[in-house]
N, C-alpha and C positions, 0 to 999 in steps of 0.2 A: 239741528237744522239751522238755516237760514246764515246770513252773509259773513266769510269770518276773514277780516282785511290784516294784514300785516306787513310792516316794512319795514326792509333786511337791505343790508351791506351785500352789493354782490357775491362777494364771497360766502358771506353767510345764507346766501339765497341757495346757492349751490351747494353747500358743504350740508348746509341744517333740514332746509326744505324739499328740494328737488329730489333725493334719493328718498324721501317715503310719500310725495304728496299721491305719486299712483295706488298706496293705499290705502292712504289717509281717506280719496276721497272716495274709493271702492266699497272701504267700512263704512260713511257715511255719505250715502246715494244723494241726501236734503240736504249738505252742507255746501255752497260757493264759497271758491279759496280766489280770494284777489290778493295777489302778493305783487307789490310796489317795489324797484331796485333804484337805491340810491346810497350818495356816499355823504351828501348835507345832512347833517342832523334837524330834525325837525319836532315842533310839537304835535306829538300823537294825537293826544287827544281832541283838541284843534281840527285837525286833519280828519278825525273821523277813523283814525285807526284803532284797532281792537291791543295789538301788541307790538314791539318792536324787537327787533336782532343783530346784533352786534357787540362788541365788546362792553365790558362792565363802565366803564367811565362814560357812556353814550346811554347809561339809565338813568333818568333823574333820577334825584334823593327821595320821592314819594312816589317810588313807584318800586314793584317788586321784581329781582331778578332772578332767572333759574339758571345755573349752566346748562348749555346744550352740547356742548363740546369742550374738550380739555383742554391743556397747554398743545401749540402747536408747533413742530420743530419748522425752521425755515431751510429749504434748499434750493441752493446756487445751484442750476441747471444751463446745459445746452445740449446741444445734439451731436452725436457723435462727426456727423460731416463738418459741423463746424468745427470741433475741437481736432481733425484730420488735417486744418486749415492753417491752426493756431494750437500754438501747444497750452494745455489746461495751467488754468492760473493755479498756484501755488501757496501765495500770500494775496490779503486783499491790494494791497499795492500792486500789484500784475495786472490788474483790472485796468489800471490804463493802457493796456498796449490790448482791449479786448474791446469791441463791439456790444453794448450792454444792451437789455432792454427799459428805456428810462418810462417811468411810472408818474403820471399827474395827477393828482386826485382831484375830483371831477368838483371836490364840494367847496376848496379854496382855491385852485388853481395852482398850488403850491407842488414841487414835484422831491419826490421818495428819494429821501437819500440812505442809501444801506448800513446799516448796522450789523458789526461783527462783534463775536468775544472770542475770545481763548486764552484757561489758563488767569481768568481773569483781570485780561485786557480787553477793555471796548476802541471802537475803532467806528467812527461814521464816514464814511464816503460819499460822494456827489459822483456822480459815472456818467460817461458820454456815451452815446450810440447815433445813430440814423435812425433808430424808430421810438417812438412816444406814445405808448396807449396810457385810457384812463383807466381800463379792465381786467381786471385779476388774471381772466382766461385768456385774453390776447395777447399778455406777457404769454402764457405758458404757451399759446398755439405758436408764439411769437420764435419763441423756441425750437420748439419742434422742427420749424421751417427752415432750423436754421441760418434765423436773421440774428442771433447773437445770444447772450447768456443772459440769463432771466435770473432772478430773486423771488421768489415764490414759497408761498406753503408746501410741505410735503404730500400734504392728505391732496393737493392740486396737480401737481406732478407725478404724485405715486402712480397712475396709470398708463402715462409714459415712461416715466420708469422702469415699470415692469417689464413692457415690453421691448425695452431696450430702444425709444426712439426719441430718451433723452439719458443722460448721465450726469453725474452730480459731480461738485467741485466745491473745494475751500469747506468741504462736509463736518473739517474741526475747528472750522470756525463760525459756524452759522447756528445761532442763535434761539432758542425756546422764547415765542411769545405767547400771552395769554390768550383762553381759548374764548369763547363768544357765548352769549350769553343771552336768553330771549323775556324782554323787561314787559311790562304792563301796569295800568292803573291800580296800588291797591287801595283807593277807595271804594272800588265798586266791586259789584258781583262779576265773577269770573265769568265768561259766556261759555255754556256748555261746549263749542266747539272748540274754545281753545286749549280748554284743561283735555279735553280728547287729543290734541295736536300736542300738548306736553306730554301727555302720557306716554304717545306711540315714538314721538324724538324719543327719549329718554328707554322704551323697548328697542329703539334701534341701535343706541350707544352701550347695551347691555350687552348682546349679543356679542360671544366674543371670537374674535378673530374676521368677524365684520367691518367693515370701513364704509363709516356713513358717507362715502363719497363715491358717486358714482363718476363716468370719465363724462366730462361737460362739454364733450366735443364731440364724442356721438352723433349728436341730432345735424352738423354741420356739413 
């Protein structure tokens, strides 16, 4: 029972949180989930937060971290209206003559410049487009709309993908990064609710042939 606060990296809000909190908080009726989204890092404990989510380098060195999700493959996405448009990039160099979806992160103002390998060659890029979000998910809806070719997570896309109302490009050149990871105090005692919230993440990435990802565009 009682308040259990946590703040996640949007993405990790989405990928870790969102596909179990309906039964996280089912199983526990007296548990309140306040989950904070942001891309600054901050001091938890400070702040009054119980845990945090995000990549391993975003844990302090006194503090304990769990994986909650694995390596993740990154995929170059658009929509097939657009690539009907413009014929699919090839190499990441083709990117210039494409409409990209550019990315700012909300927490320095600094904007995503893409990273490829293949064959072991890296390769970083700066890309132009007409549109600029700070949000994981507005890249991909960004997509879908076909307002241009997004850089995204696969576990983010995989449900456009599916259904066919995106397609992937540059797929042997795009990149495995590390997966995410959910930190906390270990000086102190664990709060019942959280160790209950590790439990049931970690039953949901058991489960196999499950994708802790549910489609985050749903509810729009």
């Amino acid at each position: 029972m009682g308040r259990l606060r946590i703040y996640a990296l949007p993405l990790a809000a989405a990928a870790v949180i969102s596909p179990i909190w309906e039964r996280f908080l089912s199983t526990y009726p007296e548990v309140h989930l306040e989950l904070a989204v942001g891309e600054a890092p901050i001091d938890l404990v400070a702040k009054g937060f119980d845990a945090g989510i995000g990549p391993r380098e975003r844990a302090p060195a006194d503090m304990i971290a769990v994986r909650v999700m694995g390596p993740m493959k990154v995929a170059v996405v658009g929509a097939p209206a657009y690539f009907a448009r413009r014929r699919p990039p090839r190499a990441p160099d083709d990117l210039a003559q494409h409409s990209c979806i550019q990315f700012r992160r909300a927490g320095d103002g600094t904007v995503f410049v893409w990273p490829f390998e293949r064959n072991r060659q890296s390769r970083r890029l700066s890309v132009d487009g007409r549109v600029m979000v700070d949000d994981p998910d507005l890249a991909v809806r960004a997509a879908v709309d076909g307002l241009g070719i997004a850089y995204t997570i696969e576990a983010l896309a995989e449900p456009f993908l599916r259904s066919g109302k995106l397609v992937r490009a540059l797929e042997d050149w795009s990149p495995t990064v590390e997966g995410l990871f959910l930190y906390y105090p270990g000086h102190r005692q664990v709060p019942a609710a959280l160790r209950a919230l590790i439990d049931m993440i970690r039953c949901a990435r058991s489960k196999p042939g499950k994708s802790l990802l549910k489609n985050p565009f749903t509810k729009l």
